[in-house]
Backbone and ligand atoms as CSV (ligand in chain L), in Angstrom:
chain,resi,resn,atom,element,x,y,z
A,1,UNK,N,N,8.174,7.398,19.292
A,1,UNK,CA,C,7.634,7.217,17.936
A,1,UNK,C,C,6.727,8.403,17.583
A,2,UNK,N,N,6.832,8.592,16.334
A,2,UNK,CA,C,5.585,10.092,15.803
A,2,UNK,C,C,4.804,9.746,15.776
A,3,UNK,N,N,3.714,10.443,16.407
A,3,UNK,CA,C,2.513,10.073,15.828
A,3,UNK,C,C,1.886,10.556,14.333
A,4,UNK,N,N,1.919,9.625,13.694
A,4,UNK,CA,C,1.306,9.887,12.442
A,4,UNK,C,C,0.171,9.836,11.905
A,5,UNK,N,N,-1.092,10.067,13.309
A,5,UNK,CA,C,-2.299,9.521,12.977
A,5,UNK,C,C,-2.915,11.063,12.161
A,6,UNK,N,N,-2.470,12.484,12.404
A,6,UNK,CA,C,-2.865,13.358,11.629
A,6,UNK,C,C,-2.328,13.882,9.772
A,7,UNK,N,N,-1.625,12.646,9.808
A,7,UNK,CA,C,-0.581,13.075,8.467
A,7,UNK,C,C,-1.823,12.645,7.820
A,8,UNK,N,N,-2.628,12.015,7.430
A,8,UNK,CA,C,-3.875,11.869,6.022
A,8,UNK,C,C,-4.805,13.026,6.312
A,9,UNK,N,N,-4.724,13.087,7.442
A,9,UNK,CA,C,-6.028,14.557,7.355
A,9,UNK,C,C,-4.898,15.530,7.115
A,10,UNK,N,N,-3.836,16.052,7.334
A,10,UNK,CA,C,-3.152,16.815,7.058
A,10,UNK,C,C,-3.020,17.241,5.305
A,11,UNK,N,N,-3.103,15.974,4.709
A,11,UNK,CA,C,-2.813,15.469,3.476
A,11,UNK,C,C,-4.203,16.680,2.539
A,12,UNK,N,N,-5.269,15.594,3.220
A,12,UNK,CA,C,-6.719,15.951,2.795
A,12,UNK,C,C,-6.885,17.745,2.680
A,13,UNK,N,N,-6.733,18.199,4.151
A,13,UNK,CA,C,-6.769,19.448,4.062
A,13,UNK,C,C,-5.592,20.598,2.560
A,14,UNK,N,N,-4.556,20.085,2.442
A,14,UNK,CA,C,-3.164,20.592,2.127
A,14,UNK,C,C,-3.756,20.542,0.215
A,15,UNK,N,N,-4.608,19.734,-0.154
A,15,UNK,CA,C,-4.532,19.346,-1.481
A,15,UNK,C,C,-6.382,19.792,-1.810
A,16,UNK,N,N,-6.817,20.151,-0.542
A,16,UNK,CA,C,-8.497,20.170,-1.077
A,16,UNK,C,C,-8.868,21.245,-2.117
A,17,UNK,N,N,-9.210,21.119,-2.922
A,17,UNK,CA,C,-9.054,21.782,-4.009
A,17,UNK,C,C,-8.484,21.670,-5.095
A,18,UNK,N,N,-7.420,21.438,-5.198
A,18,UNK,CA,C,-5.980,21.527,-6.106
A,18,UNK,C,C,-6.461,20.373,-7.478
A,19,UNK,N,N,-6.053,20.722,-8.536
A,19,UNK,CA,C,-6.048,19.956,-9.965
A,19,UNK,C,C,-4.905,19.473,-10.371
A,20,UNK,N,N,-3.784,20.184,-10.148
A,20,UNK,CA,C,-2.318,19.935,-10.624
A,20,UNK,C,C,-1.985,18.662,-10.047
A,21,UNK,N,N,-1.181,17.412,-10.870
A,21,UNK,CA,C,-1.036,16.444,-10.238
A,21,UNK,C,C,0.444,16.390,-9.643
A,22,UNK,N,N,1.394,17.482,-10.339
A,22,UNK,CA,C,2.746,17.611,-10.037
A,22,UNK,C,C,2.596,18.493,-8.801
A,23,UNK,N,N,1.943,19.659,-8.764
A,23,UNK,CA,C,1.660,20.180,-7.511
A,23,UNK,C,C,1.398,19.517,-6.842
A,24,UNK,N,N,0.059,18.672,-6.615
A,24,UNK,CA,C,-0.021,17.909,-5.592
A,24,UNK,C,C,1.166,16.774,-4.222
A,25,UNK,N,N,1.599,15.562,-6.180
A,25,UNK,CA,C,2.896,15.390,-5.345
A,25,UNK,C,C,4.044,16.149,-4.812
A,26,UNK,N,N,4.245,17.550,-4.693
A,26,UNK,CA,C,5.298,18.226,-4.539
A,26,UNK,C,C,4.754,17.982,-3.180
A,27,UNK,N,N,3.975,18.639,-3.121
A,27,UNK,CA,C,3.410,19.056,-1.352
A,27,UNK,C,C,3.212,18.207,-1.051
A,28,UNK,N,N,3.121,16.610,-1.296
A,28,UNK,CA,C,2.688,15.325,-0.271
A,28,UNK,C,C,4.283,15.095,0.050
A,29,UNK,N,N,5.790,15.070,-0.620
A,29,UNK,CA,C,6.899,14.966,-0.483
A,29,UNK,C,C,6.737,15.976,0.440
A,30,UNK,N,N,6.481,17.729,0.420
A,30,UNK,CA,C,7.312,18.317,1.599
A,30,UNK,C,C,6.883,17.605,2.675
A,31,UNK,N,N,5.294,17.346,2.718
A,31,UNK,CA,C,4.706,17.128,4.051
A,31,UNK,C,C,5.173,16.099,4.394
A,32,UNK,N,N,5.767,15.362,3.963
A,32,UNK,CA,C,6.402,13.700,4.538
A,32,UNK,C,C,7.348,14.218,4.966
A,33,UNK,N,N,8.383,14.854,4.272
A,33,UNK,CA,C,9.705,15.106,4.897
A,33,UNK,C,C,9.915,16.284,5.871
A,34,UNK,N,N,8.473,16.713,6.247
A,34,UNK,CA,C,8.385,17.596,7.677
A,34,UNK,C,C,8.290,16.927,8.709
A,35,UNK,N,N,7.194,16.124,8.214
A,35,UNK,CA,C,6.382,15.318,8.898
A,35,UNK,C,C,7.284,14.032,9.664
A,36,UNK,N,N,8.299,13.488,8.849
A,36,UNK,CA,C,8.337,12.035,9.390
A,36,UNK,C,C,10.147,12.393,9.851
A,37,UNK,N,N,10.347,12.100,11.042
A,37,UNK,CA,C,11.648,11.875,11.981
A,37,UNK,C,C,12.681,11.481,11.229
A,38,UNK,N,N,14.038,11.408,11.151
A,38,UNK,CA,C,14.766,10.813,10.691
A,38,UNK,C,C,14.864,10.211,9.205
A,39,UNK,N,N,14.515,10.438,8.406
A,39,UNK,CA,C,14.470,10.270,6.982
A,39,UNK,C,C,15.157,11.237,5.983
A,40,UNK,N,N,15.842,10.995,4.918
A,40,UNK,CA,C,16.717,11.689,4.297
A,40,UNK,C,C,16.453,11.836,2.920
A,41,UNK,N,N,14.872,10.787,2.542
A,41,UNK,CA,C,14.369,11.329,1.348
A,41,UNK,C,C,13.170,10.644,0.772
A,42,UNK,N,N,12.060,11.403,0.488
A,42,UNK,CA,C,11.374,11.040,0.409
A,42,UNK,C,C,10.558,11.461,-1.226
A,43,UNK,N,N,9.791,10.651,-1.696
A,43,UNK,CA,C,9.312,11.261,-3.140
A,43,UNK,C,C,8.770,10.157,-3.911
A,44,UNK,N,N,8.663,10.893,-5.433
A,44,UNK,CA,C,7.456,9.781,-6.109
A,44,UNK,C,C,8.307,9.197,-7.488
A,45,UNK,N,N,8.103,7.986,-7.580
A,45,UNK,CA,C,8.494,7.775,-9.041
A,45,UNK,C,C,7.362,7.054,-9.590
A,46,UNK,N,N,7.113,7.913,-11.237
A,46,UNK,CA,C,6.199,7.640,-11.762
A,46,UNK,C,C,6.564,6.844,-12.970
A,47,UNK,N,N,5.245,5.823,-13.048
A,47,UNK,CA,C,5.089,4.928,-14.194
A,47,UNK,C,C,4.643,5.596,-15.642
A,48,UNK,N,N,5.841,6.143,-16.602
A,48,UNK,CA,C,5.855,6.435,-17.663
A,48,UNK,C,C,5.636,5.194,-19.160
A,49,UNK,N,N,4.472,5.958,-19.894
A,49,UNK,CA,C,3.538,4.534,-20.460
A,49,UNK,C,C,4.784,4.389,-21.501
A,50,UNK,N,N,5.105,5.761,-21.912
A,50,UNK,CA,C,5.750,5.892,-22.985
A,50,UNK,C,C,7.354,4.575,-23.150
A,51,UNK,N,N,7.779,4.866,-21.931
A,51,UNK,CA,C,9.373,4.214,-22.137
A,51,UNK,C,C,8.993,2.919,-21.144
A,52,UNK,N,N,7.953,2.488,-20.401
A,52,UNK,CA,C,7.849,1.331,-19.898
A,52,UNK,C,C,8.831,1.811,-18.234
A,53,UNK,N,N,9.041,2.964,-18.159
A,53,UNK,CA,C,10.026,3.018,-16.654
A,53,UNK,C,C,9.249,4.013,-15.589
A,54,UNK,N,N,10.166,3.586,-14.686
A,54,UNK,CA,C,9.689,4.783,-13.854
A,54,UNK,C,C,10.432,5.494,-13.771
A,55,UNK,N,N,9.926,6.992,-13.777
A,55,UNK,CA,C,10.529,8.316,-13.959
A,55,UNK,C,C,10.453,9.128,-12.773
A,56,UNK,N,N,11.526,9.692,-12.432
A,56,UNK,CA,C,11.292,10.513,-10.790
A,56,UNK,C,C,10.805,11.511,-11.286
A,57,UNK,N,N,9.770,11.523,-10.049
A,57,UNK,CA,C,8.743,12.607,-9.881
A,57,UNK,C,C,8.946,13.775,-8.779
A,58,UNK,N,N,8.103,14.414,-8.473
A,58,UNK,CA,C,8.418,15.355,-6.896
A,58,UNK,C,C,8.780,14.636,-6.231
A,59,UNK,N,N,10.114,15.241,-5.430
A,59,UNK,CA,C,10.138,14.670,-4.127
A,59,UNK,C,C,11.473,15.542,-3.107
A,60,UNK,N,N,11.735,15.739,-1.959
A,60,UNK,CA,C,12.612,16.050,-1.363
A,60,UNK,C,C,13.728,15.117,-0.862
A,61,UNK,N,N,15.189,15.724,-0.900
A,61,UNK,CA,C,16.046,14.940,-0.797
A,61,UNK,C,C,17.155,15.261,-2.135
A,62,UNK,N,N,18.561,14.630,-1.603
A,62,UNK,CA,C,19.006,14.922,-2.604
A,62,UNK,C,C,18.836,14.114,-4.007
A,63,UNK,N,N,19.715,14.954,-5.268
A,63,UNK,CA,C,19.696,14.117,-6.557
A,63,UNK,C,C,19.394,12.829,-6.173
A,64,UNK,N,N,18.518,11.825,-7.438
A,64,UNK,CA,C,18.255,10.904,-7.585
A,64,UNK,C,C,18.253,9.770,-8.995
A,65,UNK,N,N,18.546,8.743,-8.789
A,65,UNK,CA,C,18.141,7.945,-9.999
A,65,UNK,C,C,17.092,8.494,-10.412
A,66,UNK,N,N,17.110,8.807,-12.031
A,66,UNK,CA,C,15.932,9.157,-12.896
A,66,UNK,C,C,15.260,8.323,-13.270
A,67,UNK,N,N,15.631,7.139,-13.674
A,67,UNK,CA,C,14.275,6.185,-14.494
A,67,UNK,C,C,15.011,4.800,-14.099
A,68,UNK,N,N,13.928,4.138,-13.495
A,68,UNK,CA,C,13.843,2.951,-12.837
A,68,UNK,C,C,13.140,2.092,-13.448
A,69,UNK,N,N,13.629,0.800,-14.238
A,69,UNK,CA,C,12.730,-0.407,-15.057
A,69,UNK,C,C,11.893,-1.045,-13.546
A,70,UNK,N,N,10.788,-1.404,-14.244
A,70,UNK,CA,C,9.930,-2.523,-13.083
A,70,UNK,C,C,10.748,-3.675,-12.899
A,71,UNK,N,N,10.822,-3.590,-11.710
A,71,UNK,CA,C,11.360,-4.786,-11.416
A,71,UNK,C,C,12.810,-4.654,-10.901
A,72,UNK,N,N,13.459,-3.462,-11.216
A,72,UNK,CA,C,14.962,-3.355,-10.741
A,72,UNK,C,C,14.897,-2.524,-9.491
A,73,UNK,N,N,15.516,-3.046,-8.449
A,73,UNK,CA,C,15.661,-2.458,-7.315
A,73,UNK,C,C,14.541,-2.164,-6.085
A,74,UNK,N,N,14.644,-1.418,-5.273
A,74,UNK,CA,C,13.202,-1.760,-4.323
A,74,UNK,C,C,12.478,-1.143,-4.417
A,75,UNK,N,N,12.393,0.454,-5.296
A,75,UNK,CA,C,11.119,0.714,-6.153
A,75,UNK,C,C,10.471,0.046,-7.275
A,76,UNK,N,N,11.260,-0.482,-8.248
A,76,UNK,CA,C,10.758,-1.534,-9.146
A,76,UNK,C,C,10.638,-2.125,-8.796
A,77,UNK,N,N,10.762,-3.276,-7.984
A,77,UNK,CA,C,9.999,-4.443,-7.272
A,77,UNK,C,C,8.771,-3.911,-6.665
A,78,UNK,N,N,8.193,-2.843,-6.049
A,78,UNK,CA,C,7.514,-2.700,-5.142
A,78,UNK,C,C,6.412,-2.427,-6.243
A,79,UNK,N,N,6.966,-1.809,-7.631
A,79,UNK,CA,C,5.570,-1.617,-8.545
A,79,UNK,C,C,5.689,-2.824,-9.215
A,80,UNK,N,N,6.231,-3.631,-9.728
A,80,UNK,CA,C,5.954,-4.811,-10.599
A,80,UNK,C,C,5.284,-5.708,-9.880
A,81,UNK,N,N,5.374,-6.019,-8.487
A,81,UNK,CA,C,4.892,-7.231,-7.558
A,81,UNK,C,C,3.573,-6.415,-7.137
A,82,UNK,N,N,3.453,-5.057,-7.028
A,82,UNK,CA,C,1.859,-4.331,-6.319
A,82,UNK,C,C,2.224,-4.567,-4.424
A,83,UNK,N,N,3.421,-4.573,-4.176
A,83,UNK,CA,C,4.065,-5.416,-2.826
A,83,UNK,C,C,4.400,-4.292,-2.123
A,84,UNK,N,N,3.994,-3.764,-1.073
A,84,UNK,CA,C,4.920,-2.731,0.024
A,84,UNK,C,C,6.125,-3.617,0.104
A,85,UNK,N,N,7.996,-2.805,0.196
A,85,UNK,CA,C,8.155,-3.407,0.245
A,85,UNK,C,C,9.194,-2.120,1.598
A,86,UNK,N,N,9.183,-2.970,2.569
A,86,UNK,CA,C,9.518,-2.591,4.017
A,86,UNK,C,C,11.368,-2.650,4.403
A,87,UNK,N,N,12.171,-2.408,3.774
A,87,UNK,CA,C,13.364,-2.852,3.927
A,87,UNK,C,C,14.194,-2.349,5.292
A,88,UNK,N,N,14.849,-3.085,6.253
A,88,UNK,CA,C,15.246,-2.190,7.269
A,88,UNK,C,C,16.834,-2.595,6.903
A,89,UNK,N,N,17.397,-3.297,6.331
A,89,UNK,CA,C,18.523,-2.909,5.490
A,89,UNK,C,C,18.513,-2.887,3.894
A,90,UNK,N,N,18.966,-1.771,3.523
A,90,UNK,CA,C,18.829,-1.979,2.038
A,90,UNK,C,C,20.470,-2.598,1.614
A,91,UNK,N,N,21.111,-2.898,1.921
A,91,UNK,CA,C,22.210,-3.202,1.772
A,91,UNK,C,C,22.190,-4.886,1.479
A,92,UNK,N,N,21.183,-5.276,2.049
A,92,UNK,CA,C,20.962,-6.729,2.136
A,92,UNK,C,C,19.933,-6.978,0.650
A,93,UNK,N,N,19.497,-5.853,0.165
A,93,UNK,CA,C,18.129,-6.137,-0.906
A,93,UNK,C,C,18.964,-6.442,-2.178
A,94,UNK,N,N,19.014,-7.128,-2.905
A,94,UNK,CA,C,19.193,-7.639,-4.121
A,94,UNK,C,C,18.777,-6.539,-5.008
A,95,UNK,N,N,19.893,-6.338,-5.535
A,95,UNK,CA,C,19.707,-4.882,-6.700
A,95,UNK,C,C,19.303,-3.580,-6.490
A,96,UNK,N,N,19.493,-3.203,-4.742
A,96,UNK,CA,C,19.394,-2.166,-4.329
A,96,UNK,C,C,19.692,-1.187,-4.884
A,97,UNK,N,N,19.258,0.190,-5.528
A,97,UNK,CA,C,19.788,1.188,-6.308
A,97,UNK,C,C,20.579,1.853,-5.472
A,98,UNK,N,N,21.516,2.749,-4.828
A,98,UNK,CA,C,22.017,3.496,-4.204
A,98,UNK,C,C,22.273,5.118,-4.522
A,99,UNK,N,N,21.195,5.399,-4.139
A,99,UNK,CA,C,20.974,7.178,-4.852
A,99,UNK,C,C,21.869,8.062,-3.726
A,100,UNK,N,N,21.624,7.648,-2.577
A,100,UNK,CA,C,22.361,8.684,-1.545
A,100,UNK,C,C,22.824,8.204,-0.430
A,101,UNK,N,N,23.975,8.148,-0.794
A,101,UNK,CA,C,25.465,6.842,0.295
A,101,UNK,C,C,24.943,7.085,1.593
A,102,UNK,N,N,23.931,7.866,2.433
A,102,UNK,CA,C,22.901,7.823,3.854
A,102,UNK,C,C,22.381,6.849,3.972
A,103,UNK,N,N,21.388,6.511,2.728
A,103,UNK,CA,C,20.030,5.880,2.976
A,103,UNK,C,C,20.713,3.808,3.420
A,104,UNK,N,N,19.913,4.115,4.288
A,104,UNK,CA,C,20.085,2.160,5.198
A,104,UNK,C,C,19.160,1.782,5.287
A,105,UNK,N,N,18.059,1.986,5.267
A,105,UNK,CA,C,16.412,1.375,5.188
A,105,UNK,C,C,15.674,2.612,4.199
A,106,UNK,N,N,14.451,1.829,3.983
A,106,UNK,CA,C,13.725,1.952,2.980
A,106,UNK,C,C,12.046,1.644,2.932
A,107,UNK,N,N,11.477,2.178,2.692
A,107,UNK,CA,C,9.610,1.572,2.615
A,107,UNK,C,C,9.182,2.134,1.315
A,108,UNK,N,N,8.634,1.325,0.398
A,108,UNK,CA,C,8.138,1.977,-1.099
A,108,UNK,C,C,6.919,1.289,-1.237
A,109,UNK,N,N,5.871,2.784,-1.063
A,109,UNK,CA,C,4.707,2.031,-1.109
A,109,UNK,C,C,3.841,2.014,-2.803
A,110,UNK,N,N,3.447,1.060,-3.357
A,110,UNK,CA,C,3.092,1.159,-4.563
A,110,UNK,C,C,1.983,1.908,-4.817
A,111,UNK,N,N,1.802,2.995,-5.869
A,111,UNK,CA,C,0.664,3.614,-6.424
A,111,UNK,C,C,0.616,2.746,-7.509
A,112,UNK,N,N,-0.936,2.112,-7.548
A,112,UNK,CA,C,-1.131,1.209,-8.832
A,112,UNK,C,C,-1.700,2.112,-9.560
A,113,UNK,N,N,-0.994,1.528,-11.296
A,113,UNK,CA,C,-1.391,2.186,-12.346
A,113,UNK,C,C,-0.360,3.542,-12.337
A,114,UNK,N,N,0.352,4.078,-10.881
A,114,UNK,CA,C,0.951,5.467,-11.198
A,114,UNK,C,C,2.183,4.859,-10.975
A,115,UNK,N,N,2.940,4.722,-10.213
A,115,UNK,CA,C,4.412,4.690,-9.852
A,115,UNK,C,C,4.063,4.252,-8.102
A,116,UNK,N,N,5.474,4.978,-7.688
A,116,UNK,CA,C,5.639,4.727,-5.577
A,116,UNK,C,C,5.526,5.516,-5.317
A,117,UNK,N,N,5.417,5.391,-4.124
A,117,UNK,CA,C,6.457,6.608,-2.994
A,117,UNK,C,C,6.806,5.937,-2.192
A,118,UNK,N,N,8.866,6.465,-2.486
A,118,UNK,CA,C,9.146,5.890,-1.742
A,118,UNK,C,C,10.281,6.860,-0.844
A,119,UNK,N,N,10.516,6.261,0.067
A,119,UNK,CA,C,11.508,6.927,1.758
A,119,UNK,C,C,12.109,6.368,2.166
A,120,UNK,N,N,13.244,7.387,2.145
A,120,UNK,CA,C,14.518,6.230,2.531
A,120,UNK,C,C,14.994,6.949,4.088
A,121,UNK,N,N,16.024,6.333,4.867
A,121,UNK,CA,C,16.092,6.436,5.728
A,121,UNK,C,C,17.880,6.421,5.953
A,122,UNK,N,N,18.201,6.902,7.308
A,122,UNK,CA,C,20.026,6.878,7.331
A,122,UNK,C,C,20.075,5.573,8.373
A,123,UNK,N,N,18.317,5.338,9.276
A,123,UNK,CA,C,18.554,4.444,10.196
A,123,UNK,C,C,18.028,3.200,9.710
A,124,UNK,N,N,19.018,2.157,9.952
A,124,UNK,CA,C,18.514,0.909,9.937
A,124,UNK,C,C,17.440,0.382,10.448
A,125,UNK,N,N,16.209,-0.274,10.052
A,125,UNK,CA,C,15.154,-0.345,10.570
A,125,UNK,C,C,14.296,0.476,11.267
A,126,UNK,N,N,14.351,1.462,10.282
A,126,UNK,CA,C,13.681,2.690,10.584
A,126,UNK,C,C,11.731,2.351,10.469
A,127,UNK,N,N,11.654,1.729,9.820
A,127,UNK,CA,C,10.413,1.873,9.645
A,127,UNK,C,C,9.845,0.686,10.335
A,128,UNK,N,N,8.619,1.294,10.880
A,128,UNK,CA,C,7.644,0.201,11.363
A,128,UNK,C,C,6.432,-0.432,10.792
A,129,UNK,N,N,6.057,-1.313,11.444
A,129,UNK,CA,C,4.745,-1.954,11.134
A,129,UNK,C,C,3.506,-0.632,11.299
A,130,UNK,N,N,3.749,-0.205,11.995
A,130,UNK,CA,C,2.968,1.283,12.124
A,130,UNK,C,C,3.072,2.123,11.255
A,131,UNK,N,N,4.355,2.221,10.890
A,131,UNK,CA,C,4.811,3.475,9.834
A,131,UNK,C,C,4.208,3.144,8.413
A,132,UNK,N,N,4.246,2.032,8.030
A,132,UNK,CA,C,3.567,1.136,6.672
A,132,UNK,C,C,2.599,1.297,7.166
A,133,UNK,N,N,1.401,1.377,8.262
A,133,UNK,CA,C,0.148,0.720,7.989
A,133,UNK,C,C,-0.201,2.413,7.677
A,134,UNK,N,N,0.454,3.913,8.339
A,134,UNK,CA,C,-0.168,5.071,8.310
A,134,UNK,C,C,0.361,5.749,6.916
A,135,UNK,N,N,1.545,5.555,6.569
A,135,UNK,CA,C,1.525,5.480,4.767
A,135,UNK,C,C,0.818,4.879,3.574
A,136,UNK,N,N,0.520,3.650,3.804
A,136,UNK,CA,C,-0.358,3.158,3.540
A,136,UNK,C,C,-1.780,3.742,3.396
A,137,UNK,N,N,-2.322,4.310,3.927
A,137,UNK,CA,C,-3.785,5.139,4.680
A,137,UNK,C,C,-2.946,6.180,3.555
A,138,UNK,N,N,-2.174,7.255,3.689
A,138,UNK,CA,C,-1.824,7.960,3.401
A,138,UNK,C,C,-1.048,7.942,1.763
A,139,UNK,N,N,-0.895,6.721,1.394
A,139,UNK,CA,C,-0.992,6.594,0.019
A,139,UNK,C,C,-1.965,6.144,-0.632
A,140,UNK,N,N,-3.323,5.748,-0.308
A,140,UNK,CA,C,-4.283,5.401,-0.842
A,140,UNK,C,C,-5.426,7.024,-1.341
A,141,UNK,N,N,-4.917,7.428,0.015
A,141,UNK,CA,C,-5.897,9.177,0.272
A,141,UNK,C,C,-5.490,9.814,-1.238
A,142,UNK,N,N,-4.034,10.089,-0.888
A,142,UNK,CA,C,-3.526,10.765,-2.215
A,142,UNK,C,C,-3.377,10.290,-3.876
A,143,UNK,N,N,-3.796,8.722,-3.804
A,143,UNK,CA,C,-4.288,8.425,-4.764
A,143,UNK,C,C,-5.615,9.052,-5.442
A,144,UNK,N,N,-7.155,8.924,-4.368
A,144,UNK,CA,C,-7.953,8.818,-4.214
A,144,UNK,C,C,-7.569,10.391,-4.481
A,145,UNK,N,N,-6.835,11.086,-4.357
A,145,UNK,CA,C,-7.348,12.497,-5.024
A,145,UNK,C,C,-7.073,12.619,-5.672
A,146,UNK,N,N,-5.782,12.062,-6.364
A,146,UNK,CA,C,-5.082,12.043,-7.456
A,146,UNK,C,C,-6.392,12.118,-8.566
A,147,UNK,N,N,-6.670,10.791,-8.566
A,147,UNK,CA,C,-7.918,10.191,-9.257
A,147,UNK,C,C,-9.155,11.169,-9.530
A,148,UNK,N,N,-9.425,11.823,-8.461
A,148,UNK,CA,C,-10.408,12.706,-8.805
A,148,UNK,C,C,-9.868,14.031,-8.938
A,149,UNK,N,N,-8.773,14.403,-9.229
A,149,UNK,CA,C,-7.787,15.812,-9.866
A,149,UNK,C,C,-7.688,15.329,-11.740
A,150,UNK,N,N,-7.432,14.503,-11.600
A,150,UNK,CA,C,-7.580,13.886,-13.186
A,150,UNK,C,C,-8.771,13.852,-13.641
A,151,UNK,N,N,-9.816,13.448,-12.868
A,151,UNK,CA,C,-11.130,13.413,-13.553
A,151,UNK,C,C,-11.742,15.022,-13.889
A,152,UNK,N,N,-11.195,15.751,-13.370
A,152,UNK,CA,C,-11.805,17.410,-13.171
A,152,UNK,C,C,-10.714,18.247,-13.657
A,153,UNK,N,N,-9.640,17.899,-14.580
A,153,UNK,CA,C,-8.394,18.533,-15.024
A,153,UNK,C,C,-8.013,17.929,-16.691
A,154,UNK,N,N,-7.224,19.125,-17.373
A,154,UNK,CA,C,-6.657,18.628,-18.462
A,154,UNK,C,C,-5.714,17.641,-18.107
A,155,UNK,N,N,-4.765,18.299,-17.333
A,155,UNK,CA,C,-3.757,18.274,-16.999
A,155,UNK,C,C,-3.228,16.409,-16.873
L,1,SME,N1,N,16.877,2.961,-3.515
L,1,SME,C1,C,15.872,2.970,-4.536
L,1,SME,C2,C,16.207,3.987,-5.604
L,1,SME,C3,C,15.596,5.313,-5.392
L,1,SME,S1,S,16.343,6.217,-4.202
L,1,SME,O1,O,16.313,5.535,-2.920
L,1,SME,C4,C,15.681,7.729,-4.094
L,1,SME,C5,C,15.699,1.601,-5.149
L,1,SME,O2,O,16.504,0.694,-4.883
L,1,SME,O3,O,14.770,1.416,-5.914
């Protein structure tokens, strides 16, 4: 298993400074998809006020569904419910989107108020109880700068 206990300080260091919020998520996608074993895509979809969807944001991996309603599939579920949602088959999830005929598991962790991030995987039950609790840590951080890149930016 990776250890993923340096990926939030990795995070911290990689963004200290920075205002851009699209920059930011660019570089939290590469660093995941350096960072994490076996995964085939990783990235952000954001909660657009305008059309009520979520809109893909940075992320690595191939083409993707562009705009995702709340509630459809296991990124929209994961922002409409505020729910990590941990899938180790997505094949089994009810209204699974299918962006890239690889992906077999799945973890989408919710940014409230912004959109996910979410990572998909080619292995079935790829993700752990570990892997959620250090994404987790690691999606709250990059919120938490998010938040204060907005407060100190037009942008
Ligand atoms: N599988 C996701 C769609 C996004 S892609 O995995 C990049 C879903 O069901 O919401």
């Amino acid at each position: 298993m990776t250890d993923l206990s340096l990926l939030t300080d990795q995070l911290t260091s990689l963004l200290a400074g920075e205002t851009n919020r699209v920059t930011m998520l660019a570089n939290a996608s590469a660093l995941l998809n350096d960072t994490l074993p076996d995964i085939n895509w990783a990235g952000f979809y954001l909660y657009n006020e305008a059309t009520g969807q979520l809109d893909l944001g940075p992320f690595q991996g191939k083409v993707a569904c562009m705009h995702i309603a709340p509630g459809q599939g296991v990124c929209g579920t994961a922002y409409a419910t505020g729910q990590i949602q941990r899938v180790a088959d997505v094949h089994q999830f009810p209204g699974h989107i299918a962006c890239d005929s690889a992906s077999n598991a799945e973890i989408v962790i919710p940014l409230p108020g912004l959109g996910v991030l979410d990572i998909d995987s080619p292995t079935k039950d790829r993700f752990s109880a570990a892997d959620e609790a250090a994404l987790t840590t690691f999606a709250a951080t990059l919120q938490h700068q998010l938040d204060t890149a907005a407060a100190s930016s037009v942008q």
